[in-house]
C-alpha positions as CSV (number, residue, x, y, z in Angstrom):
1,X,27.8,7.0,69.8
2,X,31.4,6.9,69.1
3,X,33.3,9.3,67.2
4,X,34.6,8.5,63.9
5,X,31.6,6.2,63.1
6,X,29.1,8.3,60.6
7,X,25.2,8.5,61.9
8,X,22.6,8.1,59.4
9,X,20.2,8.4,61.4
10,X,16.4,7.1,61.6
11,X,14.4,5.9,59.0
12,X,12.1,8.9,59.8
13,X,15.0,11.5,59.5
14,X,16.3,9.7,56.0
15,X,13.0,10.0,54.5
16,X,12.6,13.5,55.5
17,X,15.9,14.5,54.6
18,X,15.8,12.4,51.1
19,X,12.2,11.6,50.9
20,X,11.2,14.4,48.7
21,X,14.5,13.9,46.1
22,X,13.6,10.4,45.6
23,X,9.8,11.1,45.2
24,X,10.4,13.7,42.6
25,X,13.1,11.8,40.7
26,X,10.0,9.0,40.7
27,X,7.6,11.2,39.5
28,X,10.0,12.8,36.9
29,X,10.7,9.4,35.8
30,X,7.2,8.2,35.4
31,X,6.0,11.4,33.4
32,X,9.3,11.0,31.3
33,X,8.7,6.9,30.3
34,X,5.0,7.8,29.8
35,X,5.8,10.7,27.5
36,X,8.4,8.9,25.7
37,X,5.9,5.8,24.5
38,X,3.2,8.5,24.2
39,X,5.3,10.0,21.3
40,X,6.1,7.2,19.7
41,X,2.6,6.2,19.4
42,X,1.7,10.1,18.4
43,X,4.4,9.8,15.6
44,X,2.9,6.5,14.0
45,X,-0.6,7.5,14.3
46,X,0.2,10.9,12.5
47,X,2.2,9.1,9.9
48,X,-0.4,7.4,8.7
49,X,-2.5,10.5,8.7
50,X,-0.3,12.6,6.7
51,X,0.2,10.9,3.0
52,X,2.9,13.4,2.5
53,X,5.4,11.6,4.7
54,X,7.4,8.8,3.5
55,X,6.1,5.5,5.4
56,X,9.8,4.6,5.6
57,X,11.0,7.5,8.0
58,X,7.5,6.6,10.0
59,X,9.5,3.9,12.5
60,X,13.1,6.2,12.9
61,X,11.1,9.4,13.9
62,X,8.9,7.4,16.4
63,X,12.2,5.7,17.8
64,X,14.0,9.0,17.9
65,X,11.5,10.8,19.8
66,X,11.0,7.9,22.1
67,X,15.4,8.0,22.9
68,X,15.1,12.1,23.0
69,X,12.5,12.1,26.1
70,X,14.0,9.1,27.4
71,X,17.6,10.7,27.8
72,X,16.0,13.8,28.9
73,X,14.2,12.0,31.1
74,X,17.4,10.6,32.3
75,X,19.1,13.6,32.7
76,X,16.6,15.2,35.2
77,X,16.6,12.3,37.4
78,X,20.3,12.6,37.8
79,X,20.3,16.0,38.5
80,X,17.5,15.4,41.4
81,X,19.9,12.7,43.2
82,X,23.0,15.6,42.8
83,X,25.0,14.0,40.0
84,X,26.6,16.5,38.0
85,X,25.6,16.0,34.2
86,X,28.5,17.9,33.0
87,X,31.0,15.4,33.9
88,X,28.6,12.8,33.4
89,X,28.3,13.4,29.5
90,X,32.6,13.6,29.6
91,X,32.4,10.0,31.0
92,X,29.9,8.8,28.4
93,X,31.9,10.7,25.4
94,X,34.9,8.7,26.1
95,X,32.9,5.5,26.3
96,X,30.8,6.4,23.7
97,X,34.3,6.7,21.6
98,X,35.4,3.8,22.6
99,X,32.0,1.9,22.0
100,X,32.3,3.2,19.1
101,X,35.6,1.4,17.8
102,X,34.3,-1.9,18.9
103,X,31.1,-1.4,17.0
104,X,32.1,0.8,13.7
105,X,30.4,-2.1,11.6
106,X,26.8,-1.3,13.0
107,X,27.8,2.1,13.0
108,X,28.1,1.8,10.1
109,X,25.1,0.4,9.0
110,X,23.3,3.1,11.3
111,X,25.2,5.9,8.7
112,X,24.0,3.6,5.6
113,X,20.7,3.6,7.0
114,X,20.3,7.1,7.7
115,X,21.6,8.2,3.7
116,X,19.5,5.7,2.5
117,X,16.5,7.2,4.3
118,X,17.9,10.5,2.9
119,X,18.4,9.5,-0.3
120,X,15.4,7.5,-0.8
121,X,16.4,4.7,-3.8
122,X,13.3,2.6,-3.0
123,X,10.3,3.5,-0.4
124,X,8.2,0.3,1.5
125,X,6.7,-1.5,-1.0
126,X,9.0,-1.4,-3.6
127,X,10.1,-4.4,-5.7
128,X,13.8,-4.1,-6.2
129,X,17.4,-5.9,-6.7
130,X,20.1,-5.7,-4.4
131,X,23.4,-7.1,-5.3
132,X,21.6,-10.1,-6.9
133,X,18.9,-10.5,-4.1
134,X,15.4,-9.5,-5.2
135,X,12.1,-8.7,-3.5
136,X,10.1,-6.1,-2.0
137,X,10.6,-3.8,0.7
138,X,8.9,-4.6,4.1
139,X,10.7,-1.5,6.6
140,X,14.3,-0.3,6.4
141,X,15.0,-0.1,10.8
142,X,18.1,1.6,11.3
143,X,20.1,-1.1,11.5
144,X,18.8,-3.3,8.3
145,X,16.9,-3.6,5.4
146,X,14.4,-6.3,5.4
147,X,12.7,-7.9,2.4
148,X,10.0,-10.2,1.4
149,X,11.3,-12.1,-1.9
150,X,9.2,-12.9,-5.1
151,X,8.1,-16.3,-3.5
152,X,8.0,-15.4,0.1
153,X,11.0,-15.6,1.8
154,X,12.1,-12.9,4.6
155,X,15.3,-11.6,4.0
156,X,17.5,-9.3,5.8
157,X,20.3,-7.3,4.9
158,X,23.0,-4.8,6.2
159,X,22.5,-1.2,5.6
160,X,26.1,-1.0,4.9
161,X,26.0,-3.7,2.4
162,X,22.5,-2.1,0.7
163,X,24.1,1.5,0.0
164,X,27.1,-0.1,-1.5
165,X,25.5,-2.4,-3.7
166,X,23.7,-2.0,-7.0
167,X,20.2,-1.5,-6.8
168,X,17.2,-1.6,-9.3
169,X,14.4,-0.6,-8.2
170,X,11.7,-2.3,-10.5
171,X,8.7,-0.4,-9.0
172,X,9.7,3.1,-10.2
173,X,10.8,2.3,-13.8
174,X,7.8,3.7,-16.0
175,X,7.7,0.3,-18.5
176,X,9.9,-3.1,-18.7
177,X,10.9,-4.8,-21.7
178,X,11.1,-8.6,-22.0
179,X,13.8,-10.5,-24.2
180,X,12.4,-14.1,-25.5
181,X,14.2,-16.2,-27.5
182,X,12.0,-19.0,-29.6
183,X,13.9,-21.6,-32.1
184,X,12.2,-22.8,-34.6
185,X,13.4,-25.6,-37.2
186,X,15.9,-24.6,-40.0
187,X,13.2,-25.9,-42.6
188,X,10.9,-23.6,-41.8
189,X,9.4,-20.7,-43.5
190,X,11.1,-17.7,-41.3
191,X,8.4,-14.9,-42.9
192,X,5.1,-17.1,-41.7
193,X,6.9,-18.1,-38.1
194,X,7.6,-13.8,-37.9
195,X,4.0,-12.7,-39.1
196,X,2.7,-15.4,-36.3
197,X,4.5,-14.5,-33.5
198,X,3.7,-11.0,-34.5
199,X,0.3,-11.7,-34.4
200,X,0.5,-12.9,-30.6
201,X,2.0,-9.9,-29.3
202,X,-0.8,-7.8,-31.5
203,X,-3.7,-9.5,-29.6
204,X,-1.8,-8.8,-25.9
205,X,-3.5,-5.8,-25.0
206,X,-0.7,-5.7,-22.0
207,X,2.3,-5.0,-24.8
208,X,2.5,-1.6,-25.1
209,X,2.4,0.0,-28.4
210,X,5.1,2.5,-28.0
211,X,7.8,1.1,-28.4
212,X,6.8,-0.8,-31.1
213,X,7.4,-4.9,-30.1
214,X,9.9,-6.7,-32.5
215,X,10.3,-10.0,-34.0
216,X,13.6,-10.9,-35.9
217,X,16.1,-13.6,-36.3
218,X,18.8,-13.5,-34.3
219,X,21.0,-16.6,-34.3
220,X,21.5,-19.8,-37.0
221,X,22.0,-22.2,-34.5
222,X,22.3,-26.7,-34.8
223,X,19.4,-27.2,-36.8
224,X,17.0,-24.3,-35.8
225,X,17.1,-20.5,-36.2
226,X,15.9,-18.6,-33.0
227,X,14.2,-15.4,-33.2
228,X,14.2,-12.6,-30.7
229,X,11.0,-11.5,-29.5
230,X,10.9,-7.8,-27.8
231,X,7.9,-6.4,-26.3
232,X,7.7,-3.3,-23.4
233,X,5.3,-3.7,-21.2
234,X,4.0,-1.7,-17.1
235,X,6.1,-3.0,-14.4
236,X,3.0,-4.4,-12.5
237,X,2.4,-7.0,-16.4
238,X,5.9,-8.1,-16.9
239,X,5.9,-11.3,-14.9
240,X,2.2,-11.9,-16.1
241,X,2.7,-11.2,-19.9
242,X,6.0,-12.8,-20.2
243,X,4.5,-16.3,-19.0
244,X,1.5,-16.2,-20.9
245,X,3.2,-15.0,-24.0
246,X,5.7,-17.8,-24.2
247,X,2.4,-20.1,-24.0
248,X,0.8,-18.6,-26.4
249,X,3.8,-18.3,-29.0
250,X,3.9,-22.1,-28.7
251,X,0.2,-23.1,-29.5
252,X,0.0,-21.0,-32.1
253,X,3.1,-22.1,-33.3
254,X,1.6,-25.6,-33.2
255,X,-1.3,-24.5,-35.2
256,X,0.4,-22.8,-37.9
257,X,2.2,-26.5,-38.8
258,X,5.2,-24.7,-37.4
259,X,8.2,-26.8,-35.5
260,X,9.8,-25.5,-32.7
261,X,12.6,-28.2,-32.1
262,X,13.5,-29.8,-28.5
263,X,17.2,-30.3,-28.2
264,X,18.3,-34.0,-29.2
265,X,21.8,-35.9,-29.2
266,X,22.6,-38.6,-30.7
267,X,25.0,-41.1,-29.7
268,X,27.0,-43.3,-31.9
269,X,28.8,-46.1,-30.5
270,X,30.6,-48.2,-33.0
271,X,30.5,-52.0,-32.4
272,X,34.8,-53.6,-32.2
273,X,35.6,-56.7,-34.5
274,X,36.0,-59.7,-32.1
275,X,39.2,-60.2,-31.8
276,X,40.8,-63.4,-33.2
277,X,42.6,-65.8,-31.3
278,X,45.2,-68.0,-32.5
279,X,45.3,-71.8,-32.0
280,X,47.7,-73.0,-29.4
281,X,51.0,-73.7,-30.0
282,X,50.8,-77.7,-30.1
């Protein structure tokens, strides 16, 4: 063989001088990937065991112990084919930096995701508003938020965009109070339309007694005076009681001989002379 020219030898002597590295680094590799989805699996199982632990941090524990065996997994398969791991995490801090600049947005929503996990404003299950858009929470990943809205819509948002928004969180208020606004005509007798609607909310077992539901006029308006109703209710009966209430106010509004007036317009249009016309000039 001429010199200069490496020998690698036969296929015999490669396997016996690399067979056992490779075959280990296999084997560490197969026990780490099995681990890794065998802890993910062990985390959701146990979360649903132990009532105790917030559903929501259920999905990031599972997918942080799966990436935690996976890069120590990693690691040790390196080491078996000689790489040196020291440098190696040098290498992947500068990328990670500069990975970093070019993704700070969903970095960002990773850091909104983590402090709303933290910080816990609304758990799985939760009807709440965010920023205008309301609905109830499916899973908040790491990256997003996800919702179902009132009427079945998915929707997904930003972490970044959740944790910097406004949020009510309907589900964890103790009671609710509804606002309704009925008119009823200017003719009418205020005192009996009052005692009536009063009489509505009084035979709602759903309106809670403390605070006390009110009935007054609040506005003089074109031809009708409208009177607020207020009424507290649980969060779970708002939707429910506000619906049938307003049904109800208006039957036995009907009953009671009393008006509630529908808006009307009316249009005058006044009708032009005909205009004369003079003779020709003969």
């Amino acid at each position: 063989m001429q010199q200069g020219i490496p020998t690698w030898g036969t296929p015999i002597e490669l396997l016996e001088s690399h067979g056992p590295g490779v075959a280990s680094a296999l084997f560490i590799a197969v026990v780490g990937w099995t681990a890794a989805a065998w802890a993910a699996r062990s985390v959701r199982a146990l979360g649903k065991k132990w009532t105790q632990v917030d559903a929501t941090l259920i999905p990031l524990l599972a997918s942080v112990s799966r990436l935690t065996i996976l890069t120590v997994t990693a690691m040790a398969v390196l080491e078996r084919f000689g790489v040196d791991t020291k440098s190696l995490f040098a290498v992947l801090g500068a990328a990670g930096l500069t990975i970093g600049l070019a993704l700070k947005d969903t970095l960002s929503d990773v850091a909104a995701g983590l402090v709303l996990l933290v910080l816990r404003p609304f758990d799985v299950g939760d009807a709440i508003e965010v920023d205008g858009t309301s609905g109830v929470v499916d899973a908040i990943d790491v990256f997003q938020t996800k919702l179902t809205s009132f009427d079945g819509v998915p929707i997904t948002l930003p972490n970044s965009k959740v944790r910097s928004a406004k949020i009510q969180n309907f589900t964890r208020a103790e009671r609710r109070r509804m606002d309704l606004t009925i008119g009823v005509s200017a003719t009418a007798d205020i005192a009996h339309a009052i005692a009536t609607l009063r009489d509505v909310l009084s035979n709602e077992p759903r309106v809670l007694p403390e605070p006390a539901p009110s009935v007054d006029v609040i506005e003089l308006a074109d031809e009708k005076v409208n009177l607020l109703v207020r009424a507290w209710t649980l969060p779970a009966d708002f939707f429910p009681v506000r619906l049938e209430l307003t049904r109800h106010f208006k039957e036995r509004l009907d009953a009671e001989g009393i008006v509630v007036p529908m808006p009307q317009r009316e249009l005058h249009i006044p009708l032009r002379e005909p205009e004369r016309r003079s003779a020709p000039f003969l």
